[in-house]
Each structure stands twice: as C-alpha cells, then as structure tokens.
C-alpha positions in Angstrom: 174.3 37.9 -130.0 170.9 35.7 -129.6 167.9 37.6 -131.0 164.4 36.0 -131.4 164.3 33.3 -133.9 160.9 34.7 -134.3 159.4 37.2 -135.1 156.1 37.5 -133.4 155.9 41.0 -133.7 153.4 44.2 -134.2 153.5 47.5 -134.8 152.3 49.7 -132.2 151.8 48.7 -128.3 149.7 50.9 -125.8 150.1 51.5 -122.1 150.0 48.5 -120.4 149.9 46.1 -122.9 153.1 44.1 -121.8 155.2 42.9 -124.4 156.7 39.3 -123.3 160.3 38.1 -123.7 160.5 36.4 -127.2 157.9 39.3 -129.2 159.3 42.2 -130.6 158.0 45.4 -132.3 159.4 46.4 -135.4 159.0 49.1 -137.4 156.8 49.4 -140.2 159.4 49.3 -143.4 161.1 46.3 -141.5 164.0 48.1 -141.0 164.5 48.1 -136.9 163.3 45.9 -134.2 162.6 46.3 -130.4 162.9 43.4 -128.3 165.3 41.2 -125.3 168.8 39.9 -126.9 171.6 37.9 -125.3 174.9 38.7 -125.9 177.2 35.5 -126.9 176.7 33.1 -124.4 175.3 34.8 -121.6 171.9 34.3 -119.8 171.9 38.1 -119.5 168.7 39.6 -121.3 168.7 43.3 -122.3 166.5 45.5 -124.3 167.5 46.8 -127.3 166.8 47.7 -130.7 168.7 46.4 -133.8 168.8 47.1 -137.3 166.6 43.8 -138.4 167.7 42.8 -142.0 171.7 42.8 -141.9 173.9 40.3 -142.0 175.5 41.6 -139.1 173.6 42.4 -135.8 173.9 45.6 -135.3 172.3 47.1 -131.6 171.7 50.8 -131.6 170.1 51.1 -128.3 170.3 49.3 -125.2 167.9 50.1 -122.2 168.6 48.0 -119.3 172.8 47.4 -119.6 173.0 48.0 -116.1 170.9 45.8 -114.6 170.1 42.8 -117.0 167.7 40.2 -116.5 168.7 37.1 -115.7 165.7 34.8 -116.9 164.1 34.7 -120.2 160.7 35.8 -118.5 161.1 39.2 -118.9 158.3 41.7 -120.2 158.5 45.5 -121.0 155.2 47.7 -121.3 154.4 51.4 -121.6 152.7 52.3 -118.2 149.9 55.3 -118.3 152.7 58.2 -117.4 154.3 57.5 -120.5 157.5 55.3 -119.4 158.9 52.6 -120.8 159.3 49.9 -118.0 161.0 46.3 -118.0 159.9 43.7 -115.3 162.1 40.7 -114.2 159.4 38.1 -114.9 157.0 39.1 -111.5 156.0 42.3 -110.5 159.8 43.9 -109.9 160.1 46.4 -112.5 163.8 46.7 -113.4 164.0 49.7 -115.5 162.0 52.8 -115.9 162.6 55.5 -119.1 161.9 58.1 -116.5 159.8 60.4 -119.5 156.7 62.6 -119.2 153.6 62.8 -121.8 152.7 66.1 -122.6 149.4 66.9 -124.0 148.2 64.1 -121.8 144.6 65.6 -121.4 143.9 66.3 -125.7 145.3 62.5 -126.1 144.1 59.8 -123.6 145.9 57.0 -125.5 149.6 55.9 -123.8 151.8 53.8 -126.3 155.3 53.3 -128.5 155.9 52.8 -132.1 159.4 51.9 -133.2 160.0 54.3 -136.4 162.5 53.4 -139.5 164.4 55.9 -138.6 165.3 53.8 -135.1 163.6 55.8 -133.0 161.3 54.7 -130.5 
C-alpha cells in the first residue's frame, strides 16, 4: 500500500474546506490518519484511515472501494449538510457519506475531526 510520504496534515477541517490528495488529517495523539492510499501498484486512489505509527499498514476504514479514483487529483471536504464527499479532481463528486447534522441551528459550524479512537 502507497500512503503519503508526507504528512502535511491538521487536525480539524470545516465544511468546505477541501482537503487535497497528498494531505491528511490525523488524530491528535498521532495514532490514526485520514487521507487517499493506493494499494500495491495500482493507480486506484481510495479514502481511508490507517493506524499511522505501525510497522505494518493497517486500513480500518475505506470510503470510496467502489468507485476509486483514478488520478491522484482527488479532494474530499465536509459540505454544509454534514457529508463527507470525494471529488474526482473537477467538480464530479464521487462519493457522499449520505449523514445528517442534528442540532444544526444551536451549532452553525460544519466539520470532521479524526479521534484516537479511529473514529471520524
């Protein structure tokens, strides 16, 4: 598997902030990280998260394993209903999380932190 060599990473990302191919987010003890992997060979990008400091990759979530991108121009973003969304490199989203925000109206701010505990 090809992760990021790199680790241009932060934290926390709001709603439509888009979050190119080649940046991740990783949680704040270090222990998980968000980004687009290849497996072996393959052009094929998905979205995943991996444990990020073991000597052997280890994906625990994959988003997009049905429709992959095929160029390494990928983005993903949090859009202002809440879902998580991958884009193909233009405007053709790939992916959606299909998820609601509740309590919407008492918190105005859209966004995802990736937790040590993996979850997202």
């Amino acid at each position: 598997m090809r992760l990021p060599r790199f680790s241009n990473s932060s934290r926390f990302y709001y709603e439509d902030q888009p979050v190119r191919d080649g940046k991740t987010i990783v949680s704040s003890g270090n222990t998980f990280e968000l980004g687009f992997f290849s497996l072996g060979n393959s052009k094929n990008r998905y979205l995943g998260i991996w444990y990020k400091n073991v000597s052997i990759c280890t994906v625990v979530w994959v988003a997009n394993r049905d429709i992959p991108n095929t160029i390494k121009l990928g983005m993903f973003k949090v859009s202002s209903d809440g879902n998580l969304e991958i884009f193909n490199g233009g405007d053709t989203m790939v992916w959606s999380s299909n998820s609601t925000v509740s309590g919407r109206i008492n918190n105005p701010a859209v966004g995802v932190q990736l937790l040590d505990s993996g979850n997202l």
